[in-house]
Every structure is written in structure tokens, then in C-alpha cells.
C-alpha positions as CSV (number, residue, x, y, z in Angstrom):
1,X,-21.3,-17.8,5.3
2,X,-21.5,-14.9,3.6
3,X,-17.9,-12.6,3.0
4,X,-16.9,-9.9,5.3
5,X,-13.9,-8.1,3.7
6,X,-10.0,-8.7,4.8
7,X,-8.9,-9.3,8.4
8,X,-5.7,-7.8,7.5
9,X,-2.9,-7.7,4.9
10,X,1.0,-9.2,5.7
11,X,4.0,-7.6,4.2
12,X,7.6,-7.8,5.4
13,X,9.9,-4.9,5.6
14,X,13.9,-4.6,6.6
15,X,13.3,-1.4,8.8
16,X,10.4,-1.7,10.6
17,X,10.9,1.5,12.7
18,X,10.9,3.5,9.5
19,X,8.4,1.8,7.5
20,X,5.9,2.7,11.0
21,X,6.9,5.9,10.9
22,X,5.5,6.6,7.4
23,X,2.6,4.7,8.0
24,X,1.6,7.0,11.2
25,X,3.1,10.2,10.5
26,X,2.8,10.6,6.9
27,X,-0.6,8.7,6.1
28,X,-1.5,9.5,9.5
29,X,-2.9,5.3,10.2
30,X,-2.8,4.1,13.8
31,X,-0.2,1.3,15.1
32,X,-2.7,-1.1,17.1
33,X,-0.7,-4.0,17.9
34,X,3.3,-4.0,18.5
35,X,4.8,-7.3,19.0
36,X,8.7,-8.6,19.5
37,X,8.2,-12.4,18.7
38,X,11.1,-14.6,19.9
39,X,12.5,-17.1,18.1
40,X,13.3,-20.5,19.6
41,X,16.0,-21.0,17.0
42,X,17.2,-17.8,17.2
43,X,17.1,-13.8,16.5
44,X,13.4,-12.2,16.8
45,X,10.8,-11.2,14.5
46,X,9.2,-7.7,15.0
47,X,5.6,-7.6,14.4
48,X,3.5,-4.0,14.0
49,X,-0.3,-4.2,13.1
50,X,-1.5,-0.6,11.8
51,X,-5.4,0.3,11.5
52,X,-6.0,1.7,8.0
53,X,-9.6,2.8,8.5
54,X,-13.4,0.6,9.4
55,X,-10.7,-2.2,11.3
56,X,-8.9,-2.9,8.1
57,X,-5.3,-4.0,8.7
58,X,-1.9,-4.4,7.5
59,X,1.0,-6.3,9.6
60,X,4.6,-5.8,8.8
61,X,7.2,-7.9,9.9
62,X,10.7,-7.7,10.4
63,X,13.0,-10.4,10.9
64,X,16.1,-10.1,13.1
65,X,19.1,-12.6,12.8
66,X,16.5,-15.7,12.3
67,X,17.9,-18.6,10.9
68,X,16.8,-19.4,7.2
69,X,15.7,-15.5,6.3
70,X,17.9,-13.8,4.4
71,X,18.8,-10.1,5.9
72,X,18.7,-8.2,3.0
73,X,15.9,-9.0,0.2
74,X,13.6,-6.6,-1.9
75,X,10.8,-6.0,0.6
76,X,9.2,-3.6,-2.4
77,X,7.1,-7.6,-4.0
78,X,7.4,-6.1,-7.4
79,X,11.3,-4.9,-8.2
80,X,11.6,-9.0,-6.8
81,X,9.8,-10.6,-9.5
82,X,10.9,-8.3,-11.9
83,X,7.9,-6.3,-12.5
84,X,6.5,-2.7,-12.5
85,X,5.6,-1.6,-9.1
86,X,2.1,-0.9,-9.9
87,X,1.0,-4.7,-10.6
88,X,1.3,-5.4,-6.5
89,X,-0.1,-2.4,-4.8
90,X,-2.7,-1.3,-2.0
91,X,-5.7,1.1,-2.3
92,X,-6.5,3.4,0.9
93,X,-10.2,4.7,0.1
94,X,-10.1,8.9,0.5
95,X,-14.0,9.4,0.4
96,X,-14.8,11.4,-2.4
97,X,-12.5,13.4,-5.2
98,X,-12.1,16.6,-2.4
99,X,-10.8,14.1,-0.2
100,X,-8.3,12.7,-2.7
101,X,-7.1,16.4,-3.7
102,X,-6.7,16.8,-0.1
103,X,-5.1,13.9,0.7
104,X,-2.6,14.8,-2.2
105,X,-1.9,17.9,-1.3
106,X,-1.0,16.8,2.2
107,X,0.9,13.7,0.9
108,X,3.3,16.5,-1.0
109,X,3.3,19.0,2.2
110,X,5.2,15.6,4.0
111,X,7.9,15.6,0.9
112,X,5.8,12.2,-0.9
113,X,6.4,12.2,-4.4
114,X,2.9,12.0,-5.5
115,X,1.3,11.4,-9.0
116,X,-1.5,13.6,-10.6
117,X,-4.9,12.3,-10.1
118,X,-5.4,9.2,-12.5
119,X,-9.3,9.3,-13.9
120,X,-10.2,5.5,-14.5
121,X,-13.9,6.5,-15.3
122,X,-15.1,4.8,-12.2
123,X,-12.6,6.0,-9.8
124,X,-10.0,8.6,-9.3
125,X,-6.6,7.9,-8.0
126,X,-3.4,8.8,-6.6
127,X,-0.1,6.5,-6.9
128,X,3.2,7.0,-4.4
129,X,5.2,4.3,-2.9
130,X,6.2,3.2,0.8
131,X,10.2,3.0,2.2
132,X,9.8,-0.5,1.2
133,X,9.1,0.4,-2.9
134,X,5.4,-0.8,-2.4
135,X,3.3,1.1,-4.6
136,X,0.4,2.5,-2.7
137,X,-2.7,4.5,-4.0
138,X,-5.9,6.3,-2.7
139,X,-9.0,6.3,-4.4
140,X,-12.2,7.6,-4.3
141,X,-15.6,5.9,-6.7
142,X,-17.2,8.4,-8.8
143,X,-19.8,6.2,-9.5
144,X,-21.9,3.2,-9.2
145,X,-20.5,0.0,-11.3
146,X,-23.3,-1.9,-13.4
147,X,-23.3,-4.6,-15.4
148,X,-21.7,-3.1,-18.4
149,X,-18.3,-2.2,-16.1
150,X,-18.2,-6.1,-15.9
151,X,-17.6,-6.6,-19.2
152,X,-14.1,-6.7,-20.6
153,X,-13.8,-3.7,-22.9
154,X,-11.2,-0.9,-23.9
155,X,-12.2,2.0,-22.0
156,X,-8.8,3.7,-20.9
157,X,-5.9,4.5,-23.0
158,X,-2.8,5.8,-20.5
159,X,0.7,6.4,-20.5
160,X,2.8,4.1,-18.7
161,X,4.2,6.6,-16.7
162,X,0.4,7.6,-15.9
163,X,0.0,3.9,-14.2
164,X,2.9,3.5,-12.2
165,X,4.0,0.8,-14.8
166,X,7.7,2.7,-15.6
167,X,10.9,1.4,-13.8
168,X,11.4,2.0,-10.3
């Protein structure tokens, strides 16, 4: 069988209402699926599925008084494990480098703190973060890859502040 992409992506969040907010209104995705899943046990778990772009999804979930989760925790995967938020994050495609400029200048409009576009050589990005701390980016290719680009090879020397890698 051959591959055919994700189905979706699961994250957790504590505020659920906020983090769907930012995900509609300021990225401007669309909330397909809304659930409210009740627990036998106990308390609920809220359940939104948001469309990305091409059926590409991501499901948060927020648990409400259910036994065994904790109801505070770093939703954010990186500051948990102790690590720079750019080592777990999510790419949004933005088309082409217009589309990224756009998308950053919009993204700033909405009150996002926003890097400067990040040349990688075969892509251009942009790195901001979610109400949960999750580091998110859009990118556009500016080229093909070959066989070369799969070769391990120093090709980029950057700041650490120019990945995303500096302290939250």
C-alpha cells in the first residue's frame, strides 16, 4: 500500500476555547468536528478537529475533571521535556515566498509575534508559537530537493535565536 500523508495530528491543550480561537481567527483554519466526550469515570474530554488545508488535520483535546489527568501540565511538548520549542513544532505550507511575506504580515496585523523569514536554502520560513507554547512555522519550497540535499552536510550556519532554539 503505498503512503498517503497524515490523517491528522493530536495535541492536548488546557483552554480549548482559546487555543480554537487562534486557530480560526488568527491562522484563519476551519473547526470541522466539535465533540464533548463523556467519561464513564468521570469529568469530559473536549475534542475539536480543525482543517489545516488539502484535509490535513489537527485534534486538540481538553480534559475536564477526568480521573488520572492532571489539570494543569505544560501543553507547549517542548518547555516539558526541557527543550527549546523549536525541536517539536508544525509546518503550515504558504505556497510560495509572496505568500509567506503575506502571511507574516497578516500574522503581525493579529498582534503574533512573528520571526523574520528564515532562508534554509530549500525553503523559507516563518516561526511563532500557539497559546499552548507550541512552536508553529509556515513554509514555502524554493526549490526541488535532489540527491545531493540527502546527504548530510554543513550548509547553514544560524543564530540560535534565528531557529527558535532560545528559551521560551
Amino acid at each position: 500500500m503505498a503512503n498517503k500523508g497524515f490523517s491528522h495530528i493530536g495535541l492536548s491543550t488546557l483552554d480549548l476555547d482559546t487555543t480554537k480561537d487562534f486557530y480560526e481567527n488568527v491562522l484563519g483554519f476551519k473547526t470541522v468536528r466539535f465533540d464533548a466526550i463523556e467519561i464513564k469515570e468521570g469529568g469530559q474530554i473536549r475534542h475539536a478537529i480543525i482543517d489545516c488545508g488539502r484535509d490535513q488535520l489537527i485534534a486538540f483535546m481538553e480534559a475536564r475533571d477526568v480521573p488520572g489527568i492532571p489539570a494543569e501540565y505544560d501543553a507547549g511538548i517542548n518547555r516539558g521535556l526541557g527543550l527549546p520549542s523549536a525541536f517539536y513544532h508544525f509546518a503550515f505550507e504558504a505556497g510560495s515566498e509572496g505568500g509567506l511575506e503575506e502571511k507574516r504580515q497578516e500574522l503581525i496585523k493579529k498582534g503574533v509575534k512573528v520571526t523574520d523569514v528564515f532562508d534554509h536554502d530549500w525553503a523559507k520560513s516563518i516561526y511563532f508559537k500557539d497559546p499552548n507554547g507550541i512552536q508553529l512555522e509556515f513554509c514555502c519550497y524554493t526549490r526541488d530537493l535532489n540527491q545531493q540535499d540527502a546527504e548530510l552536510k554543513v550548509r547553514i550556519k544560524a543564530s540560535v535565536k534565528q531557529l527558535g532554539l532560545d528559551p521560551d
